[in-house]
N, C-alpha and C positions, 0 to 999 in steps of 0.2 A: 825280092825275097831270097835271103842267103840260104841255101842248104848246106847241110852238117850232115856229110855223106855216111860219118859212122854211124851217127844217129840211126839217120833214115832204114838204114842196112839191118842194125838191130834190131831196131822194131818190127821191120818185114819178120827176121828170123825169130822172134819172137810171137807171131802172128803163127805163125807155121808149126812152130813148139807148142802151144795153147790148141793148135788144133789138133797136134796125133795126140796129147795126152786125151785132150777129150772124144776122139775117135776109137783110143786104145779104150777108154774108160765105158763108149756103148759096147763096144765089141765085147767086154770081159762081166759086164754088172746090167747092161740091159738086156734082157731074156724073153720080154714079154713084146707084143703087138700094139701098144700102145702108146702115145706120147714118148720120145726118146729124149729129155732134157741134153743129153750129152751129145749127140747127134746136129741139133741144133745147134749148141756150142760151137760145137765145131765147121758147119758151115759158115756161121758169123766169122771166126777168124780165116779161114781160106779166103770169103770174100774179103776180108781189111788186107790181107796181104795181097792181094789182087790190086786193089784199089789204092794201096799204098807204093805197090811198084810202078803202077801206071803213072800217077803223079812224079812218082823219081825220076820216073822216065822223060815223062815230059819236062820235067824241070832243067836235065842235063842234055834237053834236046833231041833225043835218042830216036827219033820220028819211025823210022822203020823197024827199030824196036821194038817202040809202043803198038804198033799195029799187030805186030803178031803177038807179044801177050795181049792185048786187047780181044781179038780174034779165039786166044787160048779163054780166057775167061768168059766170051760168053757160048762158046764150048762143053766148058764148067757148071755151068751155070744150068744150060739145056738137059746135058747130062743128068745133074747132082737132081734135078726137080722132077726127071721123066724113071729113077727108078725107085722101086719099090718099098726096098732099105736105104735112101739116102744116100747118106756118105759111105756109111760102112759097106754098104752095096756097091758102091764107085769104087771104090778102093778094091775090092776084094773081085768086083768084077760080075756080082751076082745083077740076076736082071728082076 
C-alpha cells in the first residue's frame, strides 16, 4: 500500500478543523440539556483523526509512536465519555 504523505497529513488536519468548528458551534448555539448534534460531531472527527494518525503511523513504521498516541486516544476516549458536557466539558475542563 503506497501512502501519499500529504494526503494522509491533510485529512488528519482536516479531522481536527471539522471538529473545533463543531465544538466552537455546541459551545456558541447549544444552550439546552439535551441531545448536542454539534457535540457529537465533533467527537466523530477527534476520533477519525485519532484513527487516522494511528494508521499513518503504522504505515511509516513508527512503533513507539504509535503506542503512545495509541495510549493518548484511549485516554480521549475514557475521558470524552466519563464527563458530563462531552467534548465541550474536555476541552474547557468542566467535570
Amino acid at each position: 500500500m503506497e501512502i501519499i504523505l500529504p494526503t494522509a497529513l491533510s485529512s488528519i488536519e482536516n479531522c481536527f478543523r471539522e471538529a473545533n468548528n463543531a465544538a466552537s458551534n455546541s459551545y456558541h448555539f447549544h444552550q439546552s440539556d439535551d441531545f448536542d448534534e454539534y457535540n457529537q460531531i465533533a467527537c466523530y472527527y477527534v476520533e477519525k483523526a485519532f484513527i487516522e494518525t494511528l494508521i499513518l503511523l503504522e504505515q511509516v513504521r513508527l512503533t513507539s509512536t504509535y503506542q503512545i498516541i495509541h495510549t493518548m486516544f484511549d485516554l480521549a476516549k475514557k475521558d470524552l465519555t466519563k464527563k458530563r458536557n462531552g467534548l465541550r466539558g474536555a476541552i474547557l475542563g468542566m467535570d
